[in-house]
C-alpha positions as MATLAB code, in Angstrom:
seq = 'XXXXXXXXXXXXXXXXXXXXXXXXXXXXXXXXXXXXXXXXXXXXXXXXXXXXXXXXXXXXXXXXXXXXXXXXXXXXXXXXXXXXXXXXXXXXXXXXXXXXXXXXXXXXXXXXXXXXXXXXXXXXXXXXXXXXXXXXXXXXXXXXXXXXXXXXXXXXXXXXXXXXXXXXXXXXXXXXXXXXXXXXXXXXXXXXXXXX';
ca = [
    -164.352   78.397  -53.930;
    -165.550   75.507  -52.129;
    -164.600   74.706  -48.328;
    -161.625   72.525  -49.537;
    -159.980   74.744  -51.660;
    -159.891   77.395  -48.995;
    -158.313   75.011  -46.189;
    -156.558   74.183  -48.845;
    -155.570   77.962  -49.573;
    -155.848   78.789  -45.702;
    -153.224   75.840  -45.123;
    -151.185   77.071  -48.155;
    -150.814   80.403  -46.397;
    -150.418   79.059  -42.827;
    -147.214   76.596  -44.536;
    -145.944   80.047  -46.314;
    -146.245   82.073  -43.157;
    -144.362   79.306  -41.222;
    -142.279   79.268  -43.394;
    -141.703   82.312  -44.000;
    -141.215   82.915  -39.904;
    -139.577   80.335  -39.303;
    -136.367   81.439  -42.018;
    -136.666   85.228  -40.441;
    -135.841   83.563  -37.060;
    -133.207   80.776  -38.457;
    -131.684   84.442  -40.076;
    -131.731   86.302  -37.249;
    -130.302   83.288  -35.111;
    -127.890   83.564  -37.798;
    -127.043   86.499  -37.617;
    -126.540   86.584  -33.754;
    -124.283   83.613  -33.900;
    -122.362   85.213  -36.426;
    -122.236   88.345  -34.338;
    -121.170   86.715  -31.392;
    -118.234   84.718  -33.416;
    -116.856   87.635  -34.865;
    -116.966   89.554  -31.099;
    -115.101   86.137  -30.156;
    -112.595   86.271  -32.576;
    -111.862   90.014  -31.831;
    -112.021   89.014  -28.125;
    -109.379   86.396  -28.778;
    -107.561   87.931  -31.230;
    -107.037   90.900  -28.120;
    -105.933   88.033  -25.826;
    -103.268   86.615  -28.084;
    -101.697   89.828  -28.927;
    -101.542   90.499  -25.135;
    -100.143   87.388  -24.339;
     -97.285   87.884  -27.066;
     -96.909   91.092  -25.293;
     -96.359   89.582  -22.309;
     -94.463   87.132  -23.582;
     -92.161   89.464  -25.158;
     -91.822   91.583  -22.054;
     -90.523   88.370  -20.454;
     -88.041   87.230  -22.973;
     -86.521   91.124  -23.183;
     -86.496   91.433  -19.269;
     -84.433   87.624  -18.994;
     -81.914   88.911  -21.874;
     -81.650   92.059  -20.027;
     -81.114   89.980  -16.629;
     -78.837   87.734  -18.336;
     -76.886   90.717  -20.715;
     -76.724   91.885  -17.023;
     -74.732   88.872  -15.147;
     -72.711   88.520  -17.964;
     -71.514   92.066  -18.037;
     -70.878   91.547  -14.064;
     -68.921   89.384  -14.224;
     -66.923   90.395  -17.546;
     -66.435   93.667  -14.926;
     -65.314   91.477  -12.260;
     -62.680   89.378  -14.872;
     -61.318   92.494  -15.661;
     -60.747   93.986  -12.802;
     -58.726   90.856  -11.798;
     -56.866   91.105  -14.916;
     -56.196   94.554  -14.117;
     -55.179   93.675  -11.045;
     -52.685   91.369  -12.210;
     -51.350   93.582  -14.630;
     -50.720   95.974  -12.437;
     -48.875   93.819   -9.736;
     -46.897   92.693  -12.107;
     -45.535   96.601  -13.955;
     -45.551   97.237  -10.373;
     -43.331   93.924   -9.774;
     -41.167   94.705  -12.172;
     -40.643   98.532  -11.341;
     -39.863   97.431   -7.814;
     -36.890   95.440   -9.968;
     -35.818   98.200  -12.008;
     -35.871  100.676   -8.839;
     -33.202   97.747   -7.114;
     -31.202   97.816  -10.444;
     -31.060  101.574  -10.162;
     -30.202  102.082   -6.875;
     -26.899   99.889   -7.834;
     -25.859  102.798  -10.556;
     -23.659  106.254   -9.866;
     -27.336  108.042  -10.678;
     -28.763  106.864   -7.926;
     -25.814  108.112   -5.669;
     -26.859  112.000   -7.687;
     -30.455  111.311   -7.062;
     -29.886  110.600   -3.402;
     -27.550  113.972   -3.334;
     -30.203  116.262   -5.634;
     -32.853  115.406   -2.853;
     -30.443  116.405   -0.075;
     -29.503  119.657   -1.795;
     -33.451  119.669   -2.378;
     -34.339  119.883    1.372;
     -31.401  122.112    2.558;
     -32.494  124.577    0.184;
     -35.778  124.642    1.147;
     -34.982  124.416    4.788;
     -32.802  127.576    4.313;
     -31.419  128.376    7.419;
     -33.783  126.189    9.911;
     -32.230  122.676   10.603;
     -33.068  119.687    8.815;
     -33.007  115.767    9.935;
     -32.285  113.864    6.565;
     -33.122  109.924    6.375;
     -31.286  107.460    3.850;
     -33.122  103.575    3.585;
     -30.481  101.104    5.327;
     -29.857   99.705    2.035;
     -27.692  102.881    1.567;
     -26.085  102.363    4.967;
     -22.281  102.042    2.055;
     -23.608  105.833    1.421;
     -24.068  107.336    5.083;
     -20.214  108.079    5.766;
     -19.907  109.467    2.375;
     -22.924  111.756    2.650;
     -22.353  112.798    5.918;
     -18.606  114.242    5.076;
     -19.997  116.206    2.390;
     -23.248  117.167    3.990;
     -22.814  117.265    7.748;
     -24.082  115.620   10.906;
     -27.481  115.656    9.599;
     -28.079  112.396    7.960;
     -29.637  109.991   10.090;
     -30.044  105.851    8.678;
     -33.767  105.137    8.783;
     -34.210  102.141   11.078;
     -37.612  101.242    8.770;
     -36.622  100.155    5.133;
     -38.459  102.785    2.382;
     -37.000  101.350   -0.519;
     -34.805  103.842   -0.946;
     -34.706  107.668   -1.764;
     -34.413  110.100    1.251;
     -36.986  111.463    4.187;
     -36.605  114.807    5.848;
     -38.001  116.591    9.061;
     -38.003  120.382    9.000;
     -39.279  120.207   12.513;
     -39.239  124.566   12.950;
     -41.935  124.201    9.845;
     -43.189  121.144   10.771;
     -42.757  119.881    7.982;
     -42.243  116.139    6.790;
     -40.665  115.558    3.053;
     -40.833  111.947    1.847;
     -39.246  111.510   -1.273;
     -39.334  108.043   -0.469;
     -39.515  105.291   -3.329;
     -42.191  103.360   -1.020;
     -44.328  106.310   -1.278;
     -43.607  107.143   -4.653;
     -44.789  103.769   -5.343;
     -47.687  103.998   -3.417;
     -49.045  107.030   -4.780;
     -48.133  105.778   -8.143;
     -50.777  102.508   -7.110;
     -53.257  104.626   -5.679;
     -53.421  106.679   -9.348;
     -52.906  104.186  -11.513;
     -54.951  103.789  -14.425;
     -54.356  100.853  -17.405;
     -55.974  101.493  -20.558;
     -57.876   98.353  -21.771;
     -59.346   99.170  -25.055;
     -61.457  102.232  -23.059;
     -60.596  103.708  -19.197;
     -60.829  101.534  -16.458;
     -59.891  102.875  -12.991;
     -58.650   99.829  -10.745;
];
C-alpha cells in the first residue's frame, strides 16, 4: 500500500469515525430532546388537569352560592306568603268569632265559662269579666249569677276573664287570647312543615 492509499484509507476511517460520532451525538441529542418533550407534555398535561380542577371547584362553589341566594330568598317569599295566609284565616276567624257572638250559643258559651269558674272557685269568691260588647248580657247574667260580674273596661273580643284572688289565680278565657295563642302556634302546611 502506497502513501496515498493509506491517507486515502486513514481519511476513509477518520470520515467513518466522524461520522459515525457525529450520528451517536445527533442520537443522543435526540434522545434528550425527546426526553425532555415527553417530561413537558406530562408537565403540562398535570397543569391542565389542575386547572380544570380548579376550574371546576369554581363553577360548583358559584352554583352552590347561587343555589344558595335563590333558596334565601324562595325562604323569605314564603314566609311572606305564609304570613299573608295566615292574616287572612286569622281575618276571617276574627269575622266568624263577630258572627258568633250574635247567636243564642254564644249567650251558653258565655254561661258554660261562668259555671266553669264558680266551680272551680268552689267556695272562695270570684270577680267574673264580660267584653263591653256584651254590655245587652250584664243585667241578664248578673240576675242569674249574682253581683259578681263586672264589664271589662278593655275590649277582649269577647268570652269571659276571672280573678280568684284567695288562689291568685287569673282565668282568661278570652277570645283575644285564644287568638293569640292560636297565632303564636300556628303552623300552615305548604307542601312540607313550615313554622311561621
Amino acid at each position: 500500500m502506497n502513501l496515498e492509499d493509506k491517507l486515502a484509507h486513514f481519511s476513509k476511517f477518520c470520515i467513518t469515525d466522524a461520522r459515525s460520532k457525529a450520528d451517536k451525538i445527533i442520537a443522543d441529542y435526540q434522545d434528550a430532546l425527546d426526553k425532555a418533550f415527553e417530561e413537558y407534555k406530562h408537565d403540562e398535561n398535570r397543569r391542565a388537569a389542575m386547572q380544570l380542577n380548579i376550574e371546576a371547584e369554581k363553577i360548583k362553589r358559584e352554583g352552590n352560592r347561587r343555589i344558595s341566594i335563590e333558596q334565601t330568598a324562595l325562604k323569605k317569599q314564603i314566609g311572606m306568603e305564609h304570613e299573608k295566609l295566615k292574616e287572612a284565616v286569622f281575618c276571617e276567624l276574627t269575622q266568624r268569632l263577630d258572627e258568633f257572638m250574635k247567636t243564642p250559643a254564644y249567650n251558653k258559651l258565655i254561661e258554660a265559662q261562668i259555671q266553669a269558674v264558680l266551680d272551680f272557685a268552689d267556695s272562695d269568691t270570684a270577680e267574673i269579666y264580660i267584653d263591653p260588647k256584651d254590655e245587652a248580657m250584664l243585667d241578664g247574667l248578673v240576675q242569674k249569677y249574682g253581683n259578681i260580674l263586672r264589664l271589662s273596661k278593655d275590649s277582649f273580643m269577647g268570652g269571659t276573664k276571672a280573678v280568684i284572688a284567695a288562689k291568685n289565680i287569673l282565668i282568661d278565657n278570652s277570645f283575644a287570647k285564644k287568638l293569640d295563642d292560636a297565632r303564636e302556634s300556628s303552623k300552615l302546611e305548604l307542601g312540607g312543615a313550615f313554622n311561621g
